[in-house]
FIGU-663961 format. One record per residue (C-alpha): z, x, y negated; residue in one letter. Coordinates in nm, 4 decimals. Layout:
BEGIN
SEZA/zz/xx/yy/r
SEZA/Z/X/Y/A
...
This chain:
BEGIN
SEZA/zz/xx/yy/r
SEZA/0.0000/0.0000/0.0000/X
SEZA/-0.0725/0.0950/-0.3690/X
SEZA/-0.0178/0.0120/-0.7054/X
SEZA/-0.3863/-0.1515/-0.7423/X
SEZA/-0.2697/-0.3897/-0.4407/X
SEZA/-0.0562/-0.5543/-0.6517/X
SEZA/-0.3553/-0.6491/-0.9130/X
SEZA/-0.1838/-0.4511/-1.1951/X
SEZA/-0.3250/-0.4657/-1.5085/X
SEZA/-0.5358/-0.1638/-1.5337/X
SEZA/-0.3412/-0.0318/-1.8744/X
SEZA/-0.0242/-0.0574/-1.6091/X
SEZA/-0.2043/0.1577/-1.3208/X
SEZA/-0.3201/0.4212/-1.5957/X
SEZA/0.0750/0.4928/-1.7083/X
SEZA/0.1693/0.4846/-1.3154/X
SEZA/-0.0899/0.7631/-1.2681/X
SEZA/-0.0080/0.9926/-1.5400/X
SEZA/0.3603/0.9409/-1.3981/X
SEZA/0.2712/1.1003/-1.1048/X
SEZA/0.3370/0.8053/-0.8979/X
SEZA/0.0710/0.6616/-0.6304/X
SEZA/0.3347/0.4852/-0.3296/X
SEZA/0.5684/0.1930/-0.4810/X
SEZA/0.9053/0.2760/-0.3146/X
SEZA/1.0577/-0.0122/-0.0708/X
SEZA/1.2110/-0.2093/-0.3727/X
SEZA/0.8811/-0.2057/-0.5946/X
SEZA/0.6973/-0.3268/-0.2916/X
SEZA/0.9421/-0.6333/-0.2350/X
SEZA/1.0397/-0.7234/-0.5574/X
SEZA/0.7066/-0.6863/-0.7724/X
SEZA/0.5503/-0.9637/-0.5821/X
SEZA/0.7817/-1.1911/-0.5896/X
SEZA/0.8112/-1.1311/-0.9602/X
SEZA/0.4247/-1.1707/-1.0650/X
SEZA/0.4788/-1.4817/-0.8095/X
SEZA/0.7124/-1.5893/-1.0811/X
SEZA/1.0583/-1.6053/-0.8786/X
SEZA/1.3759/-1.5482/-0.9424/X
SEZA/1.4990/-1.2436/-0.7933/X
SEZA/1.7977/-1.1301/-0.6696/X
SEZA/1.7733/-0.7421/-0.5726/X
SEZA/2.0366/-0.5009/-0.4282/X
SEZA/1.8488/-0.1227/-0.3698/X
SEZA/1.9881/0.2218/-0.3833/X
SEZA/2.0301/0.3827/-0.6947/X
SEZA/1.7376/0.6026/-0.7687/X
SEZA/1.4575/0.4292/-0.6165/X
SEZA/1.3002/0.2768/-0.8549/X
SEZA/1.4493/-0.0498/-0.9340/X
SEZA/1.3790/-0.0213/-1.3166/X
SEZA/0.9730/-0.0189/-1.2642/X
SEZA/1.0231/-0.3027/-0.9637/X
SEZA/1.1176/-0.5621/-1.3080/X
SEZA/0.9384/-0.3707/-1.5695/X
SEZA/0.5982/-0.3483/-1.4166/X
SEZA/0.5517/-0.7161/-1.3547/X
SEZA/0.6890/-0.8015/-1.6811/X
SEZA/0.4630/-0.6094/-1.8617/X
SEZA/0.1347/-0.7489/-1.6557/X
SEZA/0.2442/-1.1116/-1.7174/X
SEZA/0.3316/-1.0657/-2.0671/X
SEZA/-0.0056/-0.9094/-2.1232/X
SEZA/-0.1810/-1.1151/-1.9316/X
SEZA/0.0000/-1.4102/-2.1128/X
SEZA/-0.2592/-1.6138/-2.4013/X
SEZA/0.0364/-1.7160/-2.5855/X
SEZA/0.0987/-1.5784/-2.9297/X
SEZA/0.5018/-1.5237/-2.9893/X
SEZA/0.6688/-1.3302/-3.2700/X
SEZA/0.9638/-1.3808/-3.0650/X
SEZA/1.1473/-1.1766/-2.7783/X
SEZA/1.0054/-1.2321/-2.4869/X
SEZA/1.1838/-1.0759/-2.2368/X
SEZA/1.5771/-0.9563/-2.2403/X
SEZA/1.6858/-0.6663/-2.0153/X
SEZA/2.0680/-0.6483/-2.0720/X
SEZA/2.2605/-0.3582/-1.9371/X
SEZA/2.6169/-0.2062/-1.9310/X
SEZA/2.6050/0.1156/-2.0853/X
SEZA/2.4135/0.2778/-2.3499/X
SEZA/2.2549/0.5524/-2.1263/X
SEZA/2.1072/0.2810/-1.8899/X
SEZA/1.9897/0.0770/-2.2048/X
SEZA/1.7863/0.4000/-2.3345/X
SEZA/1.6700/0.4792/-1.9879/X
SEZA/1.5237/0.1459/-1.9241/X
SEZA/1.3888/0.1019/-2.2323/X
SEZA/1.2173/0.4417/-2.2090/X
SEZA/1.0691/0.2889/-1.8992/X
SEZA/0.9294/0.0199/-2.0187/X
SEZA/0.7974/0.2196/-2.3154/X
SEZA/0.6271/0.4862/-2.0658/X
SEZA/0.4714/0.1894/-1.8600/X
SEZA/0.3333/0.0225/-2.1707/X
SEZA/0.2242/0.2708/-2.3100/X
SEZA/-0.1804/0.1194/-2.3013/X
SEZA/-0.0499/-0.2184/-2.3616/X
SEZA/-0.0387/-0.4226/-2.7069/X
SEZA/0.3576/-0.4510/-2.6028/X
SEZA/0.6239/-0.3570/-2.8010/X
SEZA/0.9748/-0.2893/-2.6154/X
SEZA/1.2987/-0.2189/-2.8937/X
SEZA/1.6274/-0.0499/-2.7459/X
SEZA/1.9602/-0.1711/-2.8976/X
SEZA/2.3123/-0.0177/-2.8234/X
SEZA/2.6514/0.0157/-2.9557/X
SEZA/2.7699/0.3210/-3.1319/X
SEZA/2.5327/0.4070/-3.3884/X
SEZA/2.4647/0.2118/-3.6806/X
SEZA/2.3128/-0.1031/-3.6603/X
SEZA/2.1057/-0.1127/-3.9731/X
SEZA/1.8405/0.0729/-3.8133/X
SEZA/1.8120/-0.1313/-3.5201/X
SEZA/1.7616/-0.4084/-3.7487/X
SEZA/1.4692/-0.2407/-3.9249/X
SEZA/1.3045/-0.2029/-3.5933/X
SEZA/1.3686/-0.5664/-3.4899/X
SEZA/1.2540/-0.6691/-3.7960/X
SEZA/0.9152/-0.5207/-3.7122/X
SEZA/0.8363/-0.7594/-3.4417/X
SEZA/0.9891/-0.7683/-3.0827/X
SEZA/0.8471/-0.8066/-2.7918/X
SEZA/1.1032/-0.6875/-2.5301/X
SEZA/1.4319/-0.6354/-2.5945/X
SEZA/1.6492/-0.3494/-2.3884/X
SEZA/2.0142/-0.4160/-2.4704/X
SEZA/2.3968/-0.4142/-2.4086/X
SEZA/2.5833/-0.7210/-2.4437/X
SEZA/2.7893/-0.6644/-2.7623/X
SEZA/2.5160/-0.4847/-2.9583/X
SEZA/2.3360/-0.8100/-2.9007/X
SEZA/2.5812/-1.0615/-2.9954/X
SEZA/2.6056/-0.8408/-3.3557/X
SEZA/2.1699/-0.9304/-3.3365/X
SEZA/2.2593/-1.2626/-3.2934/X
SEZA/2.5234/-1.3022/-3.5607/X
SEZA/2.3376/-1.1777/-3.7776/X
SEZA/2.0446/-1.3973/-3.6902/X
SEZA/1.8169/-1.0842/-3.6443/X
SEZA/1.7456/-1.2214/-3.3153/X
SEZA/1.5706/-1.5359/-3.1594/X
SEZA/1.5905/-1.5811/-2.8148/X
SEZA/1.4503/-1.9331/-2.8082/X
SEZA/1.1202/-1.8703/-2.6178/X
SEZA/1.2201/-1.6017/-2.3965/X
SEZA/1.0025/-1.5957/-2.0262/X
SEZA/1.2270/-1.3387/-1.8383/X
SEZA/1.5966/-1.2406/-1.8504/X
SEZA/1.7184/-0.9473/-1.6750/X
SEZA/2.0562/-0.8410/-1.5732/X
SEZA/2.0312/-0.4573/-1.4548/X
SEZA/2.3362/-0.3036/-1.2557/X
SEZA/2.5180/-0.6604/-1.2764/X
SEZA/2.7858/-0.5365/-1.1020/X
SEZA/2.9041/-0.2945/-1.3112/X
SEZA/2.8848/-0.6027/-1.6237/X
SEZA/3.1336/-0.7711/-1.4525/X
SEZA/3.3446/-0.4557/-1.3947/X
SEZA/3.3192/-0.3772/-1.7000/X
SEZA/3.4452/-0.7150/-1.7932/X
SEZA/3.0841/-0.8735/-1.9736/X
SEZA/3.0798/-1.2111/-1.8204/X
SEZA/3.2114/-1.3669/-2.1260/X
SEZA/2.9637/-1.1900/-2.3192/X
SEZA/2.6930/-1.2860/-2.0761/X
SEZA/2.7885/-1.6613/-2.1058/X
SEZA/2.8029/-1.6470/-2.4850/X
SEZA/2.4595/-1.4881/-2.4066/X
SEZA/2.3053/-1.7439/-2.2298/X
SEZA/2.3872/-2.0377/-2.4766/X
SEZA/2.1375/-1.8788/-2.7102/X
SEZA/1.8450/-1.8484/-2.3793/X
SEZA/1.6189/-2.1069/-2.2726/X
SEZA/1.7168/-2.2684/-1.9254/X
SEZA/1.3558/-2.3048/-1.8356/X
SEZA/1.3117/-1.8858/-1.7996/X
SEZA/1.2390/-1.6134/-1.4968/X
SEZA/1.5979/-1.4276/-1.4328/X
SEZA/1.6411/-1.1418/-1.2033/X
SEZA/1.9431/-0.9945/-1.1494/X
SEZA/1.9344/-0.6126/-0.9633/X
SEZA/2.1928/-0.4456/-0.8431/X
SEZA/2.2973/-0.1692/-0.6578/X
SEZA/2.5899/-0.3131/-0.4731/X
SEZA/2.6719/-0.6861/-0.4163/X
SEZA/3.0137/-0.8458/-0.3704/X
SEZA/3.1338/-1.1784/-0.4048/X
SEZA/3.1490/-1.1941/-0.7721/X
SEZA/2.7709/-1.1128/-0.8044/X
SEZA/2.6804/-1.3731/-0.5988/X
SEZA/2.9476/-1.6231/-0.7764/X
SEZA/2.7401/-1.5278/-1.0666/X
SEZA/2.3451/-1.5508/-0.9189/X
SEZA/2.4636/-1.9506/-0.8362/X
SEZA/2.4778/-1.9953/-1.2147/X
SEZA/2.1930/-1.7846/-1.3292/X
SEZA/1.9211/-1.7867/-1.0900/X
SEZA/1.7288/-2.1012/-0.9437/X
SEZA/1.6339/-2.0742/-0.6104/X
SEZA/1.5745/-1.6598/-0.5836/X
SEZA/1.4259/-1.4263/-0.3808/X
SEZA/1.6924/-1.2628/-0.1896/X
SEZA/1.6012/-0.8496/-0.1538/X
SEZA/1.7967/-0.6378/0.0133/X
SEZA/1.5999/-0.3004/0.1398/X
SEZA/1.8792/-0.1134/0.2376/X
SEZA/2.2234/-0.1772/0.3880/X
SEZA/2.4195/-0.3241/0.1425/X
SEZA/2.6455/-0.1272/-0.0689/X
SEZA/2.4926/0.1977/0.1546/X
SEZA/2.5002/0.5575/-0.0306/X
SEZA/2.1754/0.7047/-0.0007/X
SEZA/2.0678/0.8950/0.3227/X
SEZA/1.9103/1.1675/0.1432/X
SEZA/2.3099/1.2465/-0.0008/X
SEZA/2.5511/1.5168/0.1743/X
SEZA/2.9005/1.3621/0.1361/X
SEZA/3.1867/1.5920/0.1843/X
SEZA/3.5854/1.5480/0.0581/X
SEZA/3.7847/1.8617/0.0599/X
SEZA/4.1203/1.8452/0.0346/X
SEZA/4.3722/2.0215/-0.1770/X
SEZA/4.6247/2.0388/-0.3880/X
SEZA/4.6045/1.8250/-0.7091/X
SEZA/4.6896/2.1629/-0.9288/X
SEZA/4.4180/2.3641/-0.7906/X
SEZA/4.1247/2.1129/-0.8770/X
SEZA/4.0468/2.2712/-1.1651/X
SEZA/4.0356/2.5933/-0.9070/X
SEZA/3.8345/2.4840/-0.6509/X
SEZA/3.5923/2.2920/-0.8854/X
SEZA/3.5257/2.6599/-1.0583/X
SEZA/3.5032/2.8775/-0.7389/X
SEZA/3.2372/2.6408/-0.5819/X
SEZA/3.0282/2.6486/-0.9054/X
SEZA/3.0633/2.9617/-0.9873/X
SEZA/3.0233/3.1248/-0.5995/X
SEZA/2.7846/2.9347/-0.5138/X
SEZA/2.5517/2.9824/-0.8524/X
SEZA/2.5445/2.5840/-0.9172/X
SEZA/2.3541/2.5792/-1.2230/X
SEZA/2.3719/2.1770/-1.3046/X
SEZA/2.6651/2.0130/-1.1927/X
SEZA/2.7754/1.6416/-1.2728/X
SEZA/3.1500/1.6018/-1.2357/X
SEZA/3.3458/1.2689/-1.2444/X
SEZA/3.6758/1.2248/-1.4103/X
SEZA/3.8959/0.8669/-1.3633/X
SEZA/3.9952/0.9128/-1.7563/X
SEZA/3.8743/1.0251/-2.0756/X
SEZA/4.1460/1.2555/-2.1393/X
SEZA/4.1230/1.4046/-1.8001/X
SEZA/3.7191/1.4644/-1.9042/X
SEZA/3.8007/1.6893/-2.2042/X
SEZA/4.0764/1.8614/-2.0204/X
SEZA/3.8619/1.9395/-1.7634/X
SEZA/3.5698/2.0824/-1.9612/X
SEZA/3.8156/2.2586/-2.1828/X
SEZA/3.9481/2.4476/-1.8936/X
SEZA/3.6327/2.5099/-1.6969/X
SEZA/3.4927/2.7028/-2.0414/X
SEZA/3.8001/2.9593/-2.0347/X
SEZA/3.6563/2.9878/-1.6473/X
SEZA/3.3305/3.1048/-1.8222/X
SEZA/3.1368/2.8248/-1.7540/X
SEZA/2.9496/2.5953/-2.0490/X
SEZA/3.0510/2.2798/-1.9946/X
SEZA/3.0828/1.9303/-2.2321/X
SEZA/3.2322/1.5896/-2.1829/X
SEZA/3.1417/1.2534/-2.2140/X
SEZA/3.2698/0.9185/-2.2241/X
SEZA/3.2984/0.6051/-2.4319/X
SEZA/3.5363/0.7669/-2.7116/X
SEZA/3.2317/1.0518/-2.8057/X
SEZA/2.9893/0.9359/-3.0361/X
SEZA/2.6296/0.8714/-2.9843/X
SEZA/2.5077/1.1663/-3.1164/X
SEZA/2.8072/1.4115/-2.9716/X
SEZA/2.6742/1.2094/-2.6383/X
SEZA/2.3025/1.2309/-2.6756/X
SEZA/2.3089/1.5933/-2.7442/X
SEZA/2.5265/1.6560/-2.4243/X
SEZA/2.2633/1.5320/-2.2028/X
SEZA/2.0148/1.7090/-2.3664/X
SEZA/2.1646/2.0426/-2.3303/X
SEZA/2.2620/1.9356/-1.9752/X
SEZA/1.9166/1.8531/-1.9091/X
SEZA/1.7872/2.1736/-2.0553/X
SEZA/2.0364/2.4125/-1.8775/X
SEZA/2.2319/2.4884/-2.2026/X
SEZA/2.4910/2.3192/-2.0485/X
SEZA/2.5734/2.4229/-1.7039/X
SEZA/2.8028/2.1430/-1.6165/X
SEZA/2.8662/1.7700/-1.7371/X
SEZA/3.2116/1.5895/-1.6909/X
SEZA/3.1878/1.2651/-1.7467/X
SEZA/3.3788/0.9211/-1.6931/X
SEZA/3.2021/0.6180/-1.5054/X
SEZA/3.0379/0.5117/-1.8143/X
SEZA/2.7887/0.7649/-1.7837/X
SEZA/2.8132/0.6776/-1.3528/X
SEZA/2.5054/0.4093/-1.4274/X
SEZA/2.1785/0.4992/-1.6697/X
SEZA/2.2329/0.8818/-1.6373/X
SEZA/1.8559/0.9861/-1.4495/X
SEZA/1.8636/1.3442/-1.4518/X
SEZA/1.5653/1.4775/-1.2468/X
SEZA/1.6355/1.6928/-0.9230/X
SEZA/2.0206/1.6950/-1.0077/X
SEZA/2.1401/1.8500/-0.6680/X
SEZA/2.5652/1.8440/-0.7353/X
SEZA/2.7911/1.6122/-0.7843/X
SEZA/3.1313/1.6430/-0.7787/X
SEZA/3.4369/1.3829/-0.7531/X
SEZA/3.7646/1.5387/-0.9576/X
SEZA/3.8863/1.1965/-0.9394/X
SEZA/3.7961/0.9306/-0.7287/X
SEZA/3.7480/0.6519/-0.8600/X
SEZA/3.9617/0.3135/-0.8389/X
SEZA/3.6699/0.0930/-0.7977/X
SEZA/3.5342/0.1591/-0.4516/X
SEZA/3.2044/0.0676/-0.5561/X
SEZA/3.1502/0.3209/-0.8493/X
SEZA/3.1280/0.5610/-0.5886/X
SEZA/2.8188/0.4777/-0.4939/X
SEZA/2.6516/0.4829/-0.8407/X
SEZA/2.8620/0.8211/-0.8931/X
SEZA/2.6900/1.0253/-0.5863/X
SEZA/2.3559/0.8137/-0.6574/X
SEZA/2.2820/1.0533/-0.9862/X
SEZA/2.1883/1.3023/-0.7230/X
SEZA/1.9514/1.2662/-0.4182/X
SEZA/1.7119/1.0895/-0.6745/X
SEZA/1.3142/1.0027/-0.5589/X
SEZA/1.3670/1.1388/-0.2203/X
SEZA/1.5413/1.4909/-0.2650/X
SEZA/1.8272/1.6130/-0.1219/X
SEZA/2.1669/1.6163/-0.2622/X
SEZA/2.5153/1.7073/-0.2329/X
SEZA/2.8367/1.5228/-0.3145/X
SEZA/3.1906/1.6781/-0.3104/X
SEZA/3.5067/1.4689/-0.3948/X
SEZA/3.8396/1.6576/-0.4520/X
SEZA/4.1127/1.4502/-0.2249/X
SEZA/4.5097/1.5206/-0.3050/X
SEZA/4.7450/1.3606/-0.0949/X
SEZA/4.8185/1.0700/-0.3277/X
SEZA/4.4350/1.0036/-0.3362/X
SEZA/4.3962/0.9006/0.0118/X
SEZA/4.4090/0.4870/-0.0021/X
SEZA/4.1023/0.5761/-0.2670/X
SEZA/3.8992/0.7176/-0.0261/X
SEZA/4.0293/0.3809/0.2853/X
SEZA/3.8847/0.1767/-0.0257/X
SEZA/3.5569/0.3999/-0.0084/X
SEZA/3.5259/0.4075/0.3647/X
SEZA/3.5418/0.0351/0.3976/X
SEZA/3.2069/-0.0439/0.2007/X
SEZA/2.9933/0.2240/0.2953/X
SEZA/3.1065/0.2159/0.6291/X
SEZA/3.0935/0.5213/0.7401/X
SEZA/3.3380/0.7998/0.7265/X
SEZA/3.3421/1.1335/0.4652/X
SEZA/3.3940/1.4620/0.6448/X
SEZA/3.7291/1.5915/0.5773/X
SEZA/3.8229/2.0063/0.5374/X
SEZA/3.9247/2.2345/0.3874/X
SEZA/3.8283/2.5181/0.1674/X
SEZA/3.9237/2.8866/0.3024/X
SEZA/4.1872/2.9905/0.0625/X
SEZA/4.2461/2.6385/-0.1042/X
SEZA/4.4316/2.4583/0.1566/X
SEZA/4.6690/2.2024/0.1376/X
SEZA/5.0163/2.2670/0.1025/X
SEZA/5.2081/2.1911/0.4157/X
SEZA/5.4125/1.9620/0.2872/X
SEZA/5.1237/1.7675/0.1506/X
SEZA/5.0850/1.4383/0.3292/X
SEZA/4.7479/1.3315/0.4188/X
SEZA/4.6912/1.0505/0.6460/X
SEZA/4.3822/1.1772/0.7891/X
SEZA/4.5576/1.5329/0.9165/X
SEZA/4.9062/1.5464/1.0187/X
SEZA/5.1623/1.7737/0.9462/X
SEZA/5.0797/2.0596/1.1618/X
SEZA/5.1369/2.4065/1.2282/X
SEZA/4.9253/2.7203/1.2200/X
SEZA/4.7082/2.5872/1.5614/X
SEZA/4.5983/2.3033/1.3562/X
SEZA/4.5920/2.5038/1.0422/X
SEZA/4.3180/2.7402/1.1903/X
SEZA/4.1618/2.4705/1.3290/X
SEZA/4.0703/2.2788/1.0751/X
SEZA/3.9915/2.6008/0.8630/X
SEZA/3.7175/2.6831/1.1228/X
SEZA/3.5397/2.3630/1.0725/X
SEZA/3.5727/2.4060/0.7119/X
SEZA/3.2330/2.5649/0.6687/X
SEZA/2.9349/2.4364/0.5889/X
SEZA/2.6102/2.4714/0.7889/X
């Protein structure tokens, strides 16, 4: 199969092909059809496999394709975070780049009189998170009165990130005769709680096992001793020649203690999270995508949106205390079929974490330990008991990887 199979607008398959891409992944083959069929869609996929172009390509070919003459928005992609909003919106700005579409990005954290400038200028879809939007709306910048398609991207993480009220406030001001497709990358009760209200009779696509990690990922969980984190985090980068690691913190202050520290280790690394600015954000991800920056530390805001090509480390300081954001955590590597490798840092008190983690990928992380950064014996893990030196050398011997 092929893009042309779908009977893509030929402005669509010329982007595609200076993309480099000639296969749709599993998702784009599903979903696409089903879109241009004009369903509702509800979509679960792996991070990193292309759910953004499985929405935005069939958007763009029926919008173009569409006679109708609208200074309005057309269609609404709302996400959680700012990095996902500028990543999708660059996506849909790369894929119409031949059409007569114009796509506008609004976000939080900068000002908004520019945004309004650009809206100003004439809309056609609109890539946004939820409370930059309301401020549109307020201020009457916005009419969402004739809208065809309304997307929620990484749904999941709106509701974790407590949106729904913003969503429902939302969807007063959207038509109830519209296209909605919701994609995410895990589903749980709440999301489908939520589809019931939004979508009419959808298109249920699932292409992988729900809530799997990817395949594609190594997963490994050392343990040690919470004081020697910081330790072990800097011997593996540094040993090993890592040259673009992502690291996850649980807390914003644990992010810039972390990359303060790992600096005095010699290695250039920044922070980011909700409390940076825009700019002091944008400029981090540059320099990490450039190599300037050797390593990233960031909270889970930056866990969805962040697509970093060929990013082959990450590494969990933390785990989290949503089970789920685990997945989207180790999902920023192993992107577009390459390999990857995920490390989380276990201390004793960290253990029910990782039972949470277990129980919705279903499968089990290999446990060891680090030569020279075992556990202290009088560190409890439930996975290893409180043994002596057999077990001690035991373990260490396993501790290697192939």
């Amino acid at each position: 199969m092929s893009f042309a199979s779908f009977g893509l607008n030929p402005a669509l398959l010329q982007a595609i092909e200076s993309k480099g891409y000639s296969q749709p992944t599993p998702i784009q083959s599903e979903a696409i059809p089903a879109i241009l069929n004009r369903q509702d869609v509800m979509a679960g996929a792996q991070t990193g496999t292309g759910k953004t172009a499985a929405f935005a390509l069939p958007i763009l070919h029926l919008l173009e394709a569409s006679e109708e003459v609208n200074a309005r928005v057309q269609a609404l992609v709302l996400t959680p975070t700012r990095e996902l909003a500028q990543q999708v919106g660059k996506s849909f700005q790369q894929y119409g780049a031949h059409t007569s579409l114009r796509t506008v990005v609004a976000y939080g954290g900068v000002s908004i009189n520019n945004q309004l400038s650009v809206v100003k200028q004439g809309v056609d879809i609109l890539v946004a998170t939820p409370g930059r939007l309301i401020d549109l709306l307020g201020r009457q910048a916005i009419d969402l009165s004739c809208l065809s398609f309304f997307v929620l991207d990484e749904a999941d993480r709106m509701l974790d990130m407590g949106f729904i009220d913003d969503i429902k406030r939302i969807l007063r001001s959207v038509p109830e005769t519209r296209q909605t497709l919701l994609f995410s990358a895990t589903f749980d009760d709440a999301i489908f709680k939520l589809s019931q209200k939004l979508l009419h009779d959808p298109a249920l696509i699932e292409v992988d096992q729900r809530n799997a990690t990817a395949s594609q990922v190594e997963q490994i969980a050392y343990e040690v001793d919470k004081h020697r984190k910081r330790e072990i985090t800097s011997f593996l980068i540094g040993s090993k020649n890592w040259q673009q690691v992502l690291i996850f913190t649980r807390t914003k202050k644990s992010a810039d203690d972390l990359a303060k520290e790992m600096c005095k280790d010699g290695l250039k690394t920044e922070a980011i999270h909700g409390d940076k600015s825009q700019g002091a954000r944008e400029r981090a991800l540059e320099g990490f995508k450039d190599g300037s920056i050797r390593v990233l530390v960031a909270t889970d805001v930056a866990s969805r949106g962040l697509d970093i090509p060929q990013l082959s480390y990450v590494i969990n300081y933390e785990l989290p205390h949503n089970a789920e954001d685990y997945i989207h955590r180790i999902g920023r590597t192993g992107r577009a079929g390459e390999t990857g490798l995920a490390i989380s840092l276990l201390s004793a008190d960290e253990t029910w974490l990782l039972d949470e983690i277990h129980k919705i990928i279903d499968t089990r992380l290999m446990q060891q330990w680090l030569p020279g950064y075992e556990p202290s014996l009088e560190q409890d893990f439930a996975q290893k008991p409180k043994a002596g030196r057999g077990n001690r050398n035991k373990n260490r011997g396993r501790s290697r990887r192939r």
